[in-house]
C-alpha positions in Angstrom: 60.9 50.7 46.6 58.5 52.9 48.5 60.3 52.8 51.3 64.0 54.8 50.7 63.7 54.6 47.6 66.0 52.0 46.7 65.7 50.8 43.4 63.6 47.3 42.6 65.6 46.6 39.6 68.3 45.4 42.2 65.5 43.1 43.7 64.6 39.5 42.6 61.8 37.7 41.8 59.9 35.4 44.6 57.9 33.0 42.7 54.7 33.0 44.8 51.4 30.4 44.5 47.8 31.0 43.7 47.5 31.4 47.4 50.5 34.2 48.0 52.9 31.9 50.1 56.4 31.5 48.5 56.5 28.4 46.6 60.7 28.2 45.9 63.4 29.9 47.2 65.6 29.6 43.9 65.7 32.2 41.8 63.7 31.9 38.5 63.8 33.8 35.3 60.7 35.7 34.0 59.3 33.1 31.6 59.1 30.9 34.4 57.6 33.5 36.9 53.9 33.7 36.1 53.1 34.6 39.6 55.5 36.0 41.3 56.5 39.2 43.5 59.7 41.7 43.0 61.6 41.5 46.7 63.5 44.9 47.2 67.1 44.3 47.6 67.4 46.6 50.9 64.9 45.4 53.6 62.8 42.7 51.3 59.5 44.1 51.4 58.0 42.8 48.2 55.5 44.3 45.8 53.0 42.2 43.5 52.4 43.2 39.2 49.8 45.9 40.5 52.6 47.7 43.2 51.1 46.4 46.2 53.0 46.2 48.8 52.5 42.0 49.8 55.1 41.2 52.5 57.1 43.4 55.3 59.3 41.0 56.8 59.8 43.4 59.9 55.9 44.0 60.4 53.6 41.3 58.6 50.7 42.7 59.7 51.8 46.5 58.2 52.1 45.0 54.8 48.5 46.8 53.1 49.5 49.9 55.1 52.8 50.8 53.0 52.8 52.8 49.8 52.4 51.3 46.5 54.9 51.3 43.8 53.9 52.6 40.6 53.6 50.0 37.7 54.4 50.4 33.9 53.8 48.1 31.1 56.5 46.0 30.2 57.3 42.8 28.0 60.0 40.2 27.4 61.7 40.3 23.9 64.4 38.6 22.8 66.0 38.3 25.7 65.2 42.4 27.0 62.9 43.2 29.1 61.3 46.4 27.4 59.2 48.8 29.2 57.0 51.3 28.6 57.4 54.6 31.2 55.5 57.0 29.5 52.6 57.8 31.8 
């Protein structure tokens, strides 16, 4: 996460519709996830596939002002989640 660094791995995965609003609160698994957001574990802030940052619970409104998360390729393999970190 941008904001003190806490790691986004320990996040989840807010499914999201066309629109942005959050469609379900359960959490789903990746294949079901076509649009969702990653939700950081510490404060919630929540970042879209491009490393937007979407939603600041605290401040709505400061949401496009935070930093961006970088992004990497990445793709679901049997059963792994595989990414690729070279730059």
């Amino acid at each position: 996460c941008s904001h003190r660094f806490a790691p986004l791995s320990e996040g989840r995965l807010v499914p999201k519709s066309d629109d942005g609003n959050t469609v379900d609160k359960a959490t789903p698994s990746s294949k079901s996830c076509t649009s969702c957001s990653i939700q950081c574990a510490y404060h919630g802030w929540e970042f879209d596939s491009t490393g937007k940052c979407t939603n600041v619970p605290q401040f709505p409104s400061s949401s496009d002002k935070a930093q961006p998360v970088p992004t990497f390729p990445c793709r679901e393999d049997s059963g792994m989640i595989w990414v690729w970190a070279d730059p």
